[in-house]
LOZA-554598 format. One record per residue (C-alpha): residue number from 1; residue in three letters; x, y, z. Coordinates in steps of 0.1 Angstrom, whole numbers, padded with zeros to 4 digits. Last residue first. Layout:
BEGIN
R   vexmar   bator      xx      yy      zz
R      NUM     ala       X       Y       Z
...
This chain:
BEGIN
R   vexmar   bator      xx      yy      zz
R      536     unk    0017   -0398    0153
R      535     unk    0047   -0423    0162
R      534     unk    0067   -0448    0144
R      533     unk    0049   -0446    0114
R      532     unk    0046   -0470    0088
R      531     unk    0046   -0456    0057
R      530     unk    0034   -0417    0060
R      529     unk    0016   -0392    0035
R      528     unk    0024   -0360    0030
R      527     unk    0001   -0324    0037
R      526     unk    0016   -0291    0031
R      525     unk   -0003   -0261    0047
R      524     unk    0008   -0224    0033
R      523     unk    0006   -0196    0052
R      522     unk    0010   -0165    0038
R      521     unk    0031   -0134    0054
R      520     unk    0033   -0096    0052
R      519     unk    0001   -0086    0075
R      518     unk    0014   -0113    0099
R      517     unk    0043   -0099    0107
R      516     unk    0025   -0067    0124
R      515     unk    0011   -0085    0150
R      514     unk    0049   -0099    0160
R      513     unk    0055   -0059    0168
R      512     unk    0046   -0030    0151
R      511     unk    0014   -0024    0129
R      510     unk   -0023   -0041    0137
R      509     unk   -0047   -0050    0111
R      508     unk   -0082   -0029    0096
R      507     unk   -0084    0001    0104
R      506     unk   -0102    0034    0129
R      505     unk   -0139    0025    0109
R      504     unk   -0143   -0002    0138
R      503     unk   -0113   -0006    0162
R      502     unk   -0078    0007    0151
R      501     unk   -0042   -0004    0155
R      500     unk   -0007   -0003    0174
R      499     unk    0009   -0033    0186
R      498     unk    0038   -0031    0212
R      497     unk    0066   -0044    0206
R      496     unk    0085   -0016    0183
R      495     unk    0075    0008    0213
R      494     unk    0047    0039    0219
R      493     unk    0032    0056    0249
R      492     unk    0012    0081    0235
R      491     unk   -0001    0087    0266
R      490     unk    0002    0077    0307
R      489     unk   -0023    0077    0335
R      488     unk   -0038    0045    0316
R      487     unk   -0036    0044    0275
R      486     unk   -0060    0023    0260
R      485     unk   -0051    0010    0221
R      484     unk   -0073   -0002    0198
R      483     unk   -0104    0012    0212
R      482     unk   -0136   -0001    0221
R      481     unk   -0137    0013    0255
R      480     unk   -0158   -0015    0282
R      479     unk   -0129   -0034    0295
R      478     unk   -0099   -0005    0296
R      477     unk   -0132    0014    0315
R      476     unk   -0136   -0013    0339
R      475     unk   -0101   -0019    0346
R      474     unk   -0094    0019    0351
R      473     unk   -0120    0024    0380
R      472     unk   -0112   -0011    0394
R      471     unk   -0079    0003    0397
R      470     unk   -0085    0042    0413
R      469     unk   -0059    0061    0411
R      468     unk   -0076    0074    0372
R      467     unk   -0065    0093    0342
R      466     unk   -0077    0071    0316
R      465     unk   -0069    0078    0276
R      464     unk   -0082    0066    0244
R      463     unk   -0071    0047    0212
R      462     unk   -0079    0043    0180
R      461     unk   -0116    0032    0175
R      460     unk   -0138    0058    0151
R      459     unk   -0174    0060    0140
R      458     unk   -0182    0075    0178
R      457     unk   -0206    0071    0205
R      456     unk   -0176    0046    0222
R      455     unk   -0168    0078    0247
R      454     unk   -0201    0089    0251
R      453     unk   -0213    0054    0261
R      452     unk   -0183    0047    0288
R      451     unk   -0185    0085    0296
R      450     unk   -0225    0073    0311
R      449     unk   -0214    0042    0327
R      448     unk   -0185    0061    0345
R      447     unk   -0210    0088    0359
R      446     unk   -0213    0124    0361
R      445     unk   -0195    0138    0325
R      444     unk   -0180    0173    0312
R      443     unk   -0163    0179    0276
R      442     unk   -0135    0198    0269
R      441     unk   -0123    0202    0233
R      440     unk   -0090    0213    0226
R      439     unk   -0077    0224    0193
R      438     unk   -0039    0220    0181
R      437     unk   -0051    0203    0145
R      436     unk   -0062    0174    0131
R      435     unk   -0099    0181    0127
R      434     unk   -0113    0142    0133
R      433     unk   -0150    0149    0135
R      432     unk   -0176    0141    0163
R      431     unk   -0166    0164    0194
R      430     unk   -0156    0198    0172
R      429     unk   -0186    0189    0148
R      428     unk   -0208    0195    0174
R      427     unk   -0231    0161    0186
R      426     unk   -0213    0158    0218
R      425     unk   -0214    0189    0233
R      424     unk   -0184    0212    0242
R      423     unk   -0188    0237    0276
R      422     unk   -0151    0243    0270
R      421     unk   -0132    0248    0239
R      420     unk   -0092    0256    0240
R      419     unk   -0065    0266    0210
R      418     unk   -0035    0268    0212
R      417     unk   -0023    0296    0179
R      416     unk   -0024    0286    0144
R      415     unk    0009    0283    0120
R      414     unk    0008    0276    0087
R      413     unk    0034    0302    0068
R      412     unk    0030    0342    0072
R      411     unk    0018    0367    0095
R      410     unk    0024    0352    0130
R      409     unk   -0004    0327    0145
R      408     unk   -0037    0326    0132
R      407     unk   -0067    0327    0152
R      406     unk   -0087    0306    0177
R      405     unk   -0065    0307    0209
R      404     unk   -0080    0308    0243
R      403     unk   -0115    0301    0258
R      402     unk   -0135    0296    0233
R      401     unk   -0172    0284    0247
R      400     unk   -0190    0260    0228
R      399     unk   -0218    0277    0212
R      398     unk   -0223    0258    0177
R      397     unk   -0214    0291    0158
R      396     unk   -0174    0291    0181
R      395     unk   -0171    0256    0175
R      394     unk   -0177    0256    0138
R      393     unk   -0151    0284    0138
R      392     unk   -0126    0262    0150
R      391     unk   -0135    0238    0127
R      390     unk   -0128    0261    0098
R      389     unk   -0096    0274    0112
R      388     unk   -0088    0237    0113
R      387     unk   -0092    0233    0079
R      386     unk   -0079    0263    0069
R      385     unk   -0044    0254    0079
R      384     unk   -0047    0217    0064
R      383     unk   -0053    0231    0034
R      382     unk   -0026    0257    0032
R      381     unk    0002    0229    0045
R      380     unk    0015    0209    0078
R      379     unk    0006    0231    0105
R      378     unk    0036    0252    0118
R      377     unk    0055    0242    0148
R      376     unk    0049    0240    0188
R      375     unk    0069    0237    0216
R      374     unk    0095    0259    0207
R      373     unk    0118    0259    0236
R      372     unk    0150    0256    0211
R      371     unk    0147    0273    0181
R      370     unk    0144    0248    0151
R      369     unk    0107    0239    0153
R      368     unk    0104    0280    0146
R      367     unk    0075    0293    0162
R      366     unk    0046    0290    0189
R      365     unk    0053    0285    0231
R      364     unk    0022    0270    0249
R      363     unk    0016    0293    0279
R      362     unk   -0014    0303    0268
R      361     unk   -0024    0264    0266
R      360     unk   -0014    0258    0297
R      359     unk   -0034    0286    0312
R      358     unk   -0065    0272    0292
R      357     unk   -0061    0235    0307
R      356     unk   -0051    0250    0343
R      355     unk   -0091    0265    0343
R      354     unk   -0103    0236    0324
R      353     unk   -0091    0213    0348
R      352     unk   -0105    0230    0381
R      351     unk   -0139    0240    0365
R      350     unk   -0144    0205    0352
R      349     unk   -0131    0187    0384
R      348     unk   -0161    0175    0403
R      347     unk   -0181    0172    0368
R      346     unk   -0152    0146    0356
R      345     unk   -0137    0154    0327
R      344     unk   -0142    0143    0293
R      343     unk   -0113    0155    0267
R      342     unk   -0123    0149    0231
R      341     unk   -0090    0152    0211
R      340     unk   -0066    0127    0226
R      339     unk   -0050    0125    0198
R      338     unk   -0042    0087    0180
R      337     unk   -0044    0101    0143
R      336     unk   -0015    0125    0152
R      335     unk   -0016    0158    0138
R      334     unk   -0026    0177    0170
R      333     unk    0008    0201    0164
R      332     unk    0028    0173    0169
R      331     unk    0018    0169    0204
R      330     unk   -0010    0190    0211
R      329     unk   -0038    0167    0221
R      328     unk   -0023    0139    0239
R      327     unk    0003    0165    0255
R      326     unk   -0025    0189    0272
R      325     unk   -0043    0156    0284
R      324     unk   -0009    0145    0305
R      323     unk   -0001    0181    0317
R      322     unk   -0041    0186    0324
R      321     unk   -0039    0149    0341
R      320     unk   -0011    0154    0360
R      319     unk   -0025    0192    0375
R      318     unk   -0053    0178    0381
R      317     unk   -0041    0142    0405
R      316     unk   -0072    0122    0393
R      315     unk   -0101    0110    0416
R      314     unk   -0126    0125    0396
R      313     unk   -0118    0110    0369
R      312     unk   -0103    0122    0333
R      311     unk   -0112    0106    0305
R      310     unk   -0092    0113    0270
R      309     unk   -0112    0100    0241
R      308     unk   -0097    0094    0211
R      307     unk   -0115    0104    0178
R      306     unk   -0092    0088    0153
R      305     unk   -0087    0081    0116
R      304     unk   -0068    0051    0096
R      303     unk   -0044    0027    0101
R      302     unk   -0057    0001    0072
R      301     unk   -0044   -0029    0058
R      300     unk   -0052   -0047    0031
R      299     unk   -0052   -0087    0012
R      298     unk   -0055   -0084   -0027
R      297     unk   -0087   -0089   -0038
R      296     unk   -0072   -0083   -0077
R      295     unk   -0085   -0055   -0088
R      294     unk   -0118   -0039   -0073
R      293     unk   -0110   -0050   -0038
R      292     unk   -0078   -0035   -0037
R      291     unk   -0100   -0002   -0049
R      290     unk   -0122   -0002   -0028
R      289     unk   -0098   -0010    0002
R      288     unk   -0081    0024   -0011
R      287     unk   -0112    0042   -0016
R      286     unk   -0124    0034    0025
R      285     unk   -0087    0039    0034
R      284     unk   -0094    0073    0016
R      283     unk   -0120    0087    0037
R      282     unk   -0109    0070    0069
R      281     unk   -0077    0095    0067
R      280     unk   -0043    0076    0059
R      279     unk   -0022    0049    0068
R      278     unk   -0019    0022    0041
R      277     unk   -0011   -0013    0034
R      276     unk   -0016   -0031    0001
R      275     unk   -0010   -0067   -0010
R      274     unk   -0002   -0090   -0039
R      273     unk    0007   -0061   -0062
R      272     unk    0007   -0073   -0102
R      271     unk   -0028   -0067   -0106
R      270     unk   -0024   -0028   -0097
R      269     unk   -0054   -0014   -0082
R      268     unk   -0038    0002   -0052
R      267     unk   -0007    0008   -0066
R      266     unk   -0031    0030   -0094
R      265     unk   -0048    0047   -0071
R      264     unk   -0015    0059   -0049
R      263     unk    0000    0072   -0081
R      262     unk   -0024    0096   -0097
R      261     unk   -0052    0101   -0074
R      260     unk   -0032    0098   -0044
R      259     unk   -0004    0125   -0054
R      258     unk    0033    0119   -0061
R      257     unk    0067    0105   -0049
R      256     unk    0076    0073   -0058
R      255     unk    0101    0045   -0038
R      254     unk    0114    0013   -0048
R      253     unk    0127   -0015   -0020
R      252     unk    0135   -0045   -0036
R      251     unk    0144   -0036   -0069
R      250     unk    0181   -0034   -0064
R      249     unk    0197   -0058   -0032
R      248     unk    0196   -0043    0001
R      247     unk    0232   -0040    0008
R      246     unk    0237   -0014    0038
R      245     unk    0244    0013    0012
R      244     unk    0209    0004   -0007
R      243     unk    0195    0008    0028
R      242     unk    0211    0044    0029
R      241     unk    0193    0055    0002
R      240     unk    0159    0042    0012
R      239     unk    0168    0070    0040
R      238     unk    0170    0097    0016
R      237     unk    0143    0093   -0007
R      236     unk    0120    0091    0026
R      235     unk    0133    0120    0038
R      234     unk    0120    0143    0009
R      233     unk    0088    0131   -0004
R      232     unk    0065    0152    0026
R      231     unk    0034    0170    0012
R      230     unk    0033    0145   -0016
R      229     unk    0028    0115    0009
R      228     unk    0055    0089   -0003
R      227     unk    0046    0062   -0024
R      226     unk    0064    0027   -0015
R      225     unk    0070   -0003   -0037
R      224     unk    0081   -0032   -0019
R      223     unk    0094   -0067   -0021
R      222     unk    0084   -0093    0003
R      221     unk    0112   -0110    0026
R      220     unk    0091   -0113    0058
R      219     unk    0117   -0093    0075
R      218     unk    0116   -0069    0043
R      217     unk    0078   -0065    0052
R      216     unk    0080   -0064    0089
R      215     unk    0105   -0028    0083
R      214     unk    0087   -0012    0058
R      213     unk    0058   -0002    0067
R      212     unk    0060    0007    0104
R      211     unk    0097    0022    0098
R      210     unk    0083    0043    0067
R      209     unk    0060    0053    0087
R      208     unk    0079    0068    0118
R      207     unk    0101    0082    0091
R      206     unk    0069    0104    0074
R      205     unk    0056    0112    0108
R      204     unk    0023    0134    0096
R      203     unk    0027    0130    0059
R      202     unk    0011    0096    0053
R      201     unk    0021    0069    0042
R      200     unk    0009    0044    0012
R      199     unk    0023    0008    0005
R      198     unk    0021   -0014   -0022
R      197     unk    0036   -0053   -0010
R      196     unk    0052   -0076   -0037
R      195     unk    0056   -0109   -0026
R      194     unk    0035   -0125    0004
R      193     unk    0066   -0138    0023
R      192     unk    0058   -0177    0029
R      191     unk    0047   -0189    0068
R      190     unk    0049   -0228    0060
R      189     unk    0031   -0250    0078
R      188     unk    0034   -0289    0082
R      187     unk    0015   -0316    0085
R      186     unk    0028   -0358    0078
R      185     unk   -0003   -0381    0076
R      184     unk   -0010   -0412    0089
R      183     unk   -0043   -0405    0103
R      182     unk   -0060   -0377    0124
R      181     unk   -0037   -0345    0124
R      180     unk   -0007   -0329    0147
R      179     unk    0002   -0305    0126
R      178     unk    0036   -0294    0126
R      177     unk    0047   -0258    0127
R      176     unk    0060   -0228    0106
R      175     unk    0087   -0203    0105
R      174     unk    0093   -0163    0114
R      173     unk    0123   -0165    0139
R      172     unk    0151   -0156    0119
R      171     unk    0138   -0121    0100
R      170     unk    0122   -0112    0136
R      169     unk    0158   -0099    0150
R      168     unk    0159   -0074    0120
R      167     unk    0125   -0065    0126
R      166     unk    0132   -0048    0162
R      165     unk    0166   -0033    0145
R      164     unk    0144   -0015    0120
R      163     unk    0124   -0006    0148
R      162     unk    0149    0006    0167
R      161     unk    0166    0029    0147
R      160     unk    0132    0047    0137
R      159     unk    0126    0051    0171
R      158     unk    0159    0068    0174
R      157     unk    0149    0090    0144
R      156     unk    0112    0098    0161
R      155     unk    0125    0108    0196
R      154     unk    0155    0128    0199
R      153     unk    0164    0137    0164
R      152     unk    0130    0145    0152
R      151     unk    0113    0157    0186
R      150     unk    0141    0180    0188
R      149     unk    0133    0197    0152
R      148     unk    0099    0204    0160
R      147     unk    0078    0191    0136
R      146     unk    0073    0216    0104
R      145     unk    0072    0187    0074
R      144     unk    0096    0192    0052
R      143     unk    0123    0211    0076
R      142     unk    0115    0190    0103
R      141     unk    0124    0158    0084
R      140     unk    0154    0176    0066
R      139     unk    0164    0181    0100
R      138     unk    0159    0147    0114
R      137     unk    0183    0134    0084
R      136     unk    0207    0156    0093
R      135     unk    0207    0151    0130
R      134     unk    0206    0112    0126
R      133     unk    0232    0104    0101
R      132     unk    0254    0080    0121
R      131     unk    0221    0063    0136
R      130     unk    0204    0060    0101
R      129     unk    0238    0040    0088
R      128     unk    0234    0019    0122
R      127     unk    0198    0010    0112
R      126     unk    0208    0001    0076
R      125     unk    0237   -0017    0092
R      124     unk    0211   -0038    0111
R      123     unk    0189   -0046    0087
R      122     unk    0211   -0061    0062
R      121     unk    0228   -0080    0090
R      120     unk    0191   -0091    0091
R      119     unk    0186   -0100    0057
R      118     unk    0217   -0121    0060
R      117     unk    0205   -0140    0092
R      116     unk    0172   -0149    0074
R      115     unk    0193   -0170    0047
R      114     unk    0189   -0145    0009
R      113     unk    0163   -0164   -0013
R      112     unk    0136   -0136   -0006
R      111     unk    0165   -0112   -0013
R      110     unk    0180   -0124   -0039
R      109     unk    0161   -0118   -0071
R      108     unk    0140   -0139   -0097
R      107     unk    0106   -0140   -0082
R      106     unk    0110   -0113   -0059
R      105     unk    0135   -0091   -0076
R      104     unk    0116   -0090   -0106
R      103     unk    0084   -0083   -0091
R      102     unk    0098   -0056   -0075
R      101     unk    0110   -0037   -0106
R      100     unk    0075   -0048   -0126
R       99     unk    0061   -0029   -0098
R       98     unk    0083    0001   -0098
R       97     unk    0079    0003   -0136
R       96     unk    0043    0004   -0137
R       95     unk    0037    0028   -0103
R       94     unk    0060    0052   -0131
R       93     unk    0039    0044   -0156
R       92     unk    0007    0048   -0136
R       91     unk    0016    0084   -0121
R       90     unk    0048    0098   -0100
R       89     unk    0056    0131   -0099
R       88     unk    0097    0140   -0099
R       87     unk    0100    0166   -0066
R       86     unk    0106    0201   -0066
R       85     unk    0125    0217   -0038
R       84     unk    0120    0244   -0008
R       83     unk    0088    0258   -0019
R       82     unk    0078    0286    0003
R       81     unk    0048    0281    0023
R       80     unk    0067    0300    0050
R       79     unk    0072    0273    0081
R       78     unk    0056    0246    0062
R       77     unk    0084    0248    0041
R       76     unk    0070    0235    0008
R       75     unk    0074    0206   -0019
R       74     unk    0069    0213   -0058
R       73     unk    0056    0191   -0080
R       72     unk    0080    0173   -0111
R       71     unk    0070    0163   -0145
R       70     unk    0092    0143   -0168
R       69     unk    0063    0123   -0176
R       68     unk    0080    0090   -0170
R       67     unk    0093    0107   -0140
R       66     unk    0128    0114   -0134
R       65     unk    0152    0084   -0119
R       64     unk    0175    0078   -0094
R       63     unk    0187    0041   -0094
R       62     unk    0181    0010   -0072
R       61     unk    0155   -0009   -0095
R       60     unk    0134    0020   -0087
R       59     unk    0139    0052   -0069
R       58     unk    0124    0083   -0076
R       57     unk    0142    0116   -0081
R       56     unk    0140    0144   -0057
R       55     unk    0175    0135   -0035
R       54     unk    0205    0154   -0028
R       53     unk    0186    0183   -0008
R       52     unk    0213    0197    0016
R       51     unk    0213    0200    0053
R       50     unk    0220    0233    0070
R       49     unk    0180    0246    0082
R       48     unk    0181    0278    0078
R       47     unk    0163    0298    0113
R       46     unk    0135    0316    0106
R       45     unk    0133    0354    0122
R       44     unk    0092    0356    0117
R       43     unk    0082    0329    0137
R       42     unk    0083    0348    0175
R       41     unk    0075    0334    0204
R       40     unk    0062    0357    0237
R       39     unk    0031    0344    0235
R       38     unk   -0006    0353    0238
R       37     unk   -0040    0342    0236
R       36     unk   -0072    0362    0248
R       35     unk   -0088    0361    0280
R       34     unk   -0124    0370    0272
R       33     unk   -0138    0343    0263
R       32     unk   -0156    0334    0232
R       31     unk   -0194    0324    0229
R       30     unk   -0208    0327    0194
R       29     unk   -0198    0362    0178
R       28     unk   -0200    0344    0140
R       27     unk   -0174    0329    0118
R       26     unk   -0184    0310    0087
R       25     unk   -0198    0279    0080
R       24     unk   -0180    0247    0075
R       23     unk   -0170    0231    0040
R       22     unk   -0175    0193    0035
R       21     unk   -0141    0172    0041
R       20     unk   -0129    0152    0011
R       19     unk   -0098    0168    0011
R       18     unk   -0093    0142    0039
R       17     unk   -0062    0146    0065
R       16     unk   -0052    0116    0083
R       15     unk   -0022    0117    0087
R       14     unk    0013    0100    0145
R       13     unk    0058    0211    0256
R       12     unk    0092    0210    0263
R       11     unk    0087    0191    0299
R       10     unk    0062    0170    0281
R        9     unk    0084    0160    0256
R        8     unk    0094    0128    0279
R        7     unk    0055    0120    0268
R        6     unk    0068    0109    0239
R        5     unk    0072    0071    0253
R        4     unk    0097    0049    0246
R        3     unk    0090    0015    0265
R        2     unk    0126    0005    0278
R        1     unk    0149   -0014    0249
């Protein structure tokens, strides 16, 4: 299949949150412009969302079950703040029984036994099953987590489908080699699945996860148990589902719901988990490698925090670049790890961009992800919501310059209007710190040399952006900007091939395509001796 990019959204127009961010001052005049938001959207008429909660239970050994505890937490509309279901909380005991579940089937079960082609056919009807029951499943996504409902059936569920299809033609092609070696000696590697894999998501694209996760480590034939990010357990229940109904044998997928602290530590540090992946804020990768480290040293993961730059030349068509840098930022209301969230443009065409930047923004339509033109949906929950009101008032005492947006949007749930800094600095908060929320920062450079530094001045490596015609131009700074991922006239490009990870305190590994196998495989060398040999 042809790259898929979400940039198609930009017509219409990945979490990383820490609770371990420190509190930021209060609001003061600063420097605010004087053309003020508006839209013509409106949030308070919802639509209902007509798909049916069937699913709050976790799922181990392939049956629905309540908590150890018996205890359940409550998951919210993002939309109101309104609970929409309650959802059995996971802790140790429940991690415990998951574990000893997928330890079962991998030492005693099918699947790693099962021939490569089967897994695949396993695969495959899994992603057909996903396919037939796209619109509902994408609307219990958007319902749970506040994306707009068109970017859940259009983009994220089909990618979904294809990444589980991607893996299911890897499960026949992972194998070893022989060695040649000095003496009379037979060499051969073997690429063994690693056994039982804990893995963490995060609430921002809950599917989009799941896919990254779990799709190269049933290829590899591991065993999984998966905890859901609390702010979004719904989907996730649903769609492991459906893999049962394609055939995956019981224990080898088991899913539970439930805070960090109380099940994702305890996965984490289990003795009986041989590896760990998780995509999170830097914050808690840091605890989570900690932890791993702490237990057993089993092998991790990380796809953690971004600052991306987004560099804009002098050469650049404007009115491109403030579509394209508009889009890096915003998309998914600027919950996406990757966002292109410190924007340097060139001196020659500050004034230019930042003037269409700000109109854009106002013309950014706010409400319902359900009604169609929305362009932008609620933030994700309470705490996330007064994070970035928190940042944005940080900008506004440091003297950056608002020039639209700023406030909140409507009189009830999460939403927060566009909002747009100029005349940005590189040691405020609102250039240094990952805020994960729909607010622009514009920052001005001179010389190429100069945005190279600015742009790398950072704890974090995800990805960045050129907007450039000129080639050199682009091949120096895709050279020089220590990022996992450089995006050129183009953004948030994204395809089951193409490898997606962080530089420095961004991760550790890479997810999607044959990168991603090798998180979820050993290698074993097996040496025999030979009698005689015809040939070395």
């Amino acid at each position: 299949m042809a790259a898929r990019t979400l940039s198609r959204l930009l017509s219409r127009s990945r979490s990383c949150s820490s609770s371990l961010l420190r509190s930021l001052g209060g609001k003061s005049e600063g420097s605010i412009n004087t053309n003020r938001f508006s839209t013509a959207a409106a949030v308070e008429e919802l639509i209902t969302p007509q798909v049916s909660i069937n699913y709050t239970q976790h799922l181990i050994n392939g049956q629905f079950v309540d908590a150890a505890s018996g205890k359940t937490f409550p998951t919210y509309d993002p939309r109101t703040g309104e609970v929409i279901a309650r959802v059995a909380e996971g802790d140790a005991e429940d991690i415990n029984r998951a574990v000893s579940a997928a330890r079962k089937a991998f030492d005693d079960g099918p699947w790693p036994k099962m021939t490569a082609y089967e897994r695949c056919r396993i695969l495959l009807r899994f992603a057909d099953l996903i396919e037939k029951h796209n619109d509902e499943i994408a609307a219990l996504e958007s319902w749970n987590n506040g994306k707009l409902y068109e970017q859940a059936a259009k983009i994220e569920l089909p990618m979904v489908v294809r990444l589980f299809r991607y893996y299911a033609g890897w499960t026949d092609k992972i194998h070893g080699m022989t060695v040649p070696a000095d003496g009379d000696y037979h060499i051969q590697t073997l690429h063994e699945p690693i056994g039982v894999v804990g893995q963490i998501i995060p609430w921002n694209f809950p599917l989009l996860m799941f896919a990254w996760k779990v799709g190269p480590a049933l290829a590899c034939g591991n065993t999984i148990v998966l905890k859901s990010a609390e702010q979004t357990p719904l989907t996730a229940l649903v769609v492991a589902k459906l893999l049962h109904e394609a055939g995956l044998p019981p224990g080898v997928l088991n899913i539970v719901s439930g805070y960090g602290a109380t099940a994702g530590a305890p996965l984490a540090s289990h003795m009986d988990v041989d590896k760990v992946a998780f995509t999170g804020s830097t914050d808690t990768g840091k605890a989570v490698l900690e932890l791993a480290a702490r237990s057993n040293l089993k092998p991790v993961t990380l796809e953690l925090g971004g600052k991306s730059p987004f560099i804009v030349c002098e050469d650049a068509d404007v009115d491109k670049a403030v579509e394209i840098a508009h889009f890096a930022l915003f998309f998914n209301q600027g919950q996406c790890c990757c966002a292109g969230s410190r924007t340097f443009v060139h001196e020659r065409v500050y004034d230019e961009f930042l003037e269409k930047s700000k109109e854009r923004a106002l013309r950014r339509v706010v409400g319902d992800p359900f009604k169609k033109g929305v362009e932008q949906g609620p933030q994700i929950d309470s705490e996330q919501f007064e994070k970035v009101l928190r940042y944005i008032r940080s900008g506004i005492d440091s003297n950056a310059t608002l020039e639209c947006g700023g406030e909140r949007f409507g009189s009830k749930g999460f939403f927060i209007q566009p909002t747009v800094f100029s005349n940005v600095q590189d040691d405020m908060l609102i250039a240094k710190d990952e805020i994960f929320g729909p607010v622009q920062s514009i920052l001005k450079f001179k010389e190429i040399d100069e945005v190279i530094r600015r742009a790398n001045a950072t704890r974090y490596g995800l990805a960045a952006g050129v907007f450039t015609k000129n080639l050199s131009t682009a091949n120096t700074l895709m050279r020089a900007l220590r990022a996992g991922t450089v995006w050129i006239n183009c953004f948030d490009v994204f395809d089951a091939a193409i490898p997606f990870g962080g530089y420095k305190m961004s991760g550790i590994g890479r997810e999607k395509g044959i990168y991603s196998l090798h998180n979820y495989l050993q290698v074993k060398a097996v040496v025999s001796p030979l009698k005689n040999p015809a040939w070395l």
